[in-house]
C-alpha positions as a Markdown table, in Angstrom:
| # | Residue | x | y | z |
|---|---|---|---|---|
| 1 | Unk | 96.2 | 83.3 | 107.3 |
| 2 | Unk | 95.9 | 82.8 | 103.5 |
| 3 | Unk | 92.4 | 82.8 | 102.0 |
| 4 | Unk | 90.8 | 79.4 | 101.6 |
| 5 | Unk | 87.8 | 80.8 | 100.3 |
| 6 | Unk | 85.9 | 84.1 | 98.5 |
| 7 | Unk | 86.4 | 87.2 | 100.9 |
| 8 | Unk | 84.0 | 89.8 | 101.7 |
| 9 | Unk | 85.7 | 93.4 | 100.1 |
| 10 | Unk | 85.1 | 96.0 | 102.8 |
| 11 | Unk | 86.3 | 99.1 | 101.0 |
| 12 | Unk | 86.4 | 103.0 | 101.8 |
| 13 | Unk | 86.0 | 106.3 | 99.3 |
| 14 | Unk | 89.2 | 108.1 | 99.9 |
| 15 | Unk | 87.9 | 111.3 | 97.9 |
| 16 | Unk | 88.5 | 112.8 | 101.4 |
| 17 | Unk | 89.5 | 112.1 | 104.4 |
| 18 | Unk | 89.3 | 114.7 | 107.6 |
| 19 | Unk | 92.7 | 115.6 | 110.1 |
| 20 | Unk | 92.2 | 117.3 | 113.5 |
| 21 | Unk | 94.8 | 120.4 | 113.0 |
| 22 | Unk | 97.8 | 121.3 | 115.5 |
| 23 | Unk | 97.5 | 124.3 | 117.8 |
| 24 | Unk | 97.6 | 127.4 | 116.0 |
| 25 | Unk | 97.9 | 125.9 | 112.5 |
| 26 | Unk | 96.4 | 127.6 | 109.1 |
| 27 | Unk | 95.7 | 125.1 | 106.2 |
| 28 | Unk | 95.1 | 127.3 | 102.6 |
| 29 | Unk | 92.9 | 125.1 | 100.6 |
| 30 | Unk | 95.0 | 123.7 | 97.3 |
| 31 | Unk | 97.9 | 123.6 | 99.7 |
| 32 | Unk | 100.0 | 120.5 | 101.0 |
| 33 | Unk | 98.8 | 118.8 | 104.1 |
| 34 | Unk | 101.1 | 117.1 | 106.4 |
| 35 | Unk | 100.1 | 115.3 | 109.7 |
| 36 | Unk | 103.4 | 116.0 | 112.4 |
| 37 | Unk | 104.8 | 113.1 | 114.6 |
| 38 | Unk | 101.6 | 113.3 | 116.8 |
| 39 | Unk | 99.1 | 112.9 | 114.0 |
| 40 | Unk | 97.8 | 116.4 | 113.7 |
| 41 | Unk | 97.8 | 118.1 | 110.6 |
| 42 | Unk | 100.0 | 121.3 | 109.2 |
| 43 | Unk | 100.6 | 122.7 | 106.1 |
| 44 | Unk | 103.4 | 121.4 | 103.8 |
| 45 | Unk | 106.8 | 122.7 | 105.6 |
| 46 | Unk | 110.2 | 121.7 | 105.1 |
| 47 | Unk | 111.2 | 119.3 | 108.0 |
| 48 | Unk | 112.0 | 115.1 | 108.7 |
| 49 | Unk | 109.4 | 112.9 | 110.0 |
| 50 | Unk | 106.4 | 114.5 | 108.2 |
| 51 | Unk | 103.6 | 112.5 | 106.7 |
| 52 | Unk | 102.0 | 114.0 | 103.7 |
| 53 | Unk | 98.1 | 113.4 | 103.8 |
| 54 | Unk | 96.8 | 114.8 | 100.4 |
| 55 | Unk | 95.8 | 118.3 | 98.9 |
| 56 | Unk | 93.7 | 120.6 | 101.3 |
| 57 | Unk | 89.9 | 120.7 | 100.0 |
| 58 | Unk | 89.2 | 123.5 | 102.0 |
| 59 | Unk | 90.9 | 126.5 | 104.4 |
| 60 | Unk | 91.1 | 125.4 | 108.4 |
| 61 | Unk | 92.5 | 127.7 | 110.7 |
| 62 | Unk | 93.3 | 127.0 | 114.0 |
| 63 | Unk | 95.0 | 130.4 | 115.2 |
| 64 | Unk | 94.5 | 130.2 | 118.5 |
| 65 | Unk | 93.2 | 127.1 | 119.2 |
| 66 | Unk | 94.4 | 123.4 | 120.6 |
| 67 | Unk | 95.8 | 120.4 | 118.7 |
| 68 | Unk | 92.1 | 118.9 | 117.2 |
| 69 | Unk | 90.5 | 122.7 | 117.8 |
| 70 | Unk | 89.3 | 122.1 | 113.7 |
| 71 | Unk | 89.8 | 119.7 | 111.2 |
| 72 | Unk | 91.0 | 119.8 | 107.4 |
| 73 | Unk | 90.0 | 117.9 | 104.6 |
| 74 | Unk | 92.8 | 116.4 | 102.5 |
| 75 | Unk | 92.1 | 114.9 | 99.3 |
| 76 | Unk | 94.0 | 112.0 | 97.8 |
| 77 | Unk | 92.0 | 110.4 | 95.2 |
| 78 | Unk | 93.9 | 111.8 | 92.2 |
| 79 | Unk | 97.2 | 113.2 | 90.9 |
| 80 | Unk | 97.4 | 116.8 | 92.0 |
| 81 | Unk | 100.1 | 119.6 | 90.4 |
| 82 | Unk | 102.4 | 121.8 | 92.2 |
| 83 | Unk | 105.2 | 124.1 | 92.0 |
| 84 | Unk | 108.8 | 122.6 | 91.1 |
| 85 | Unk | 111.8 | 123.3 | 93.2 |
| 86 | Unk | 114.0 | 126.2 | 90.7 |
| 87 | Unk | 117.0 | 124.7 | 92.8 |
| 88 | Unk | 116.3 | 121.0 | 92.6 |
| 89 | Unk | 113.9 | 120.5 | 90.3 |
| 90 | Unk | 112.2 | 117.2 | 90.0 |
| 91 | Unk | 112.6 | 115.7 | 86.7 |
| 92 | Unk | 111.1 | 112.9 | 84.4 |
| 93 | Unk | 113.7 | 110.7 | 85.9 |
| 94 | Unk | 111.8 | 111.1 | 88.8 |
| 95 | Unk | 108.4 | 109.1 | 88.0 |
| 96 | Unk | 107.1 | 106.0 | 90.0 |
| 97 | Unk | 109.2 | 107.7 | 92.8 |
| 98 | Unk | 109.2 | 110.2 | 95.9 |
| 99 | Unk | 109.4 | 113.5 | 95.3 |
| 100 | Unk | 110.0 | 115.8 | 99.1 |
| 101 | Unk | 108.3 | 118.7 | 100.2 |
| 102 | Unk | 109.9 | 122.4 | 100.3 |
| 103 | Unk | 106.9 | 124.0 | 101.0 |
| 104 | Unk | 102.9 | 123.6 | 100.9 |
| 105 | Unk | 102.7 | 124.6 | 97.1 |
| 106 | Unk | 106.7 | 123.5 | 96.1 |
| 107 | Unk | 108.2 | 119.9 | 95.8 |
| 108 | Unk | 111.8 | 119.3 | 95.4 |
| 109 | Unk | 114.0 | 116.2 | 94.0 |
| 110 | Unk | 116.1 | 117.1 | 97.3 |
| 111 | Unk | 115.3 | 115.0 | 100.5 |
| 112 | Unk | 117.5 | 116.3 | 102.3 |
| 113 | Unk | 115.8 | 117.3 | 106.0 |
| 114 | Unk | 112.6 | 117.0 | 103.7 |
| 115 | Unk | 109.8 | 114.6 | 104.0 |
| 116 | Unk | 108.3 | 112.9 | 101.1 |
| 117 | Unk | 105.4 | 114.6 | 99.4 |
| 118 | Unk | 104.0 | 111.9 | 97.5 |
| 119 | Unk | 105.0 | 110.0 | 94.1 |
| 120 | Unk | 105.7 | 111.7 | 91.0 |
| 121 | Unk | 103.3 | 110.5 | 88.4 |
| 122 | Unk | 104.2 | 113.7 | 85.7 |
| 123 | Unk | 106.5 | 116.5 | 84.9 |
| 124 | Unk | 105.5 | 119.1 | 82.6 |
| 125 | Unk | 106.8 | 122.4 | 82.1 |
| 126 | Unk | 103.6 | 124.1 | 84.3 |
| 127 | Unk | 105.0 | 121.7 | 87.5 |
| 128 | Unk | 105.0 | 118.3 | 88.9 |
| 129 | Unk | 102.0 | 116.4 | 89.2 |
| 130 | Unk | 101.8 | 114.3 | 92.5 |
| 131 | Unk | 99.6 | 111.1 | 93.8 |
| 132 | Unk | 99.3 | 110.8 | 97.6 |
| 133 | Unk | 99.4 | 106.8 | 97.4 |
């Protein structure tokens, strides 16, 4: 229903914001986060049906252990750089728009069997700089 009146803003700091890992994953902190189709969290890989989730704050490791056996905390408050893709690099062009994931420190212009890794809000000649929202 449309507002009528003043509304009460109930807001949330998304500076960081904790996943559960998948069974036997290892997060490196700086790195890509992803969450897979059940909602547990991996570093950046190549693959379809990936959600990216922000930078990794910290290292998790989960060698060993069960989906939710540790948690990760991904950042997304702020434009983050990475690597870009030698083969399909992502270019100004690309700005205000997706940019896919070829792995947790890489991002590509190519979507194909890649997810998106967030939108492109730079290009300079040291990488692509990435927001998560």
């Amino acid at each position: 229903m449309a507002l009528t009146k003043k509304r009460e803003i109930v807001t949330r700091e998304l500076g960081g914001v904790s996943h559960p890992l998948a069974a036997n994953a290892k997060i490196f902190e700086g790195g890509l986060v992803v969450l897979n189709a059940a909602g547990f969290a991996l570093a950046g890989i190549e693959g379809e049906g990936l959600t990216s989730v922000g930078r990794a704050n910290t290292s998790a490791d989960n060698t060993g252990g069960p989906d939710g056996g540790t948690a990760v905390t991904a950042r997304i408050d702020y434009a983050c750089r990475y690597d870009n893709d030698s083969v399909a690099p992502v270019t100004r062009t690309s700005i205000m728009s997706a940019c896919y994931i070829k792995d947790d420190v890489t991002v590509s212009s190519d979507d194909t069997g890649r997810s998106a890794a967030g939108t492109v809000v730079d290009v300079d000649a040291d990488g692509v700089w990435i927001a998560f929202i």
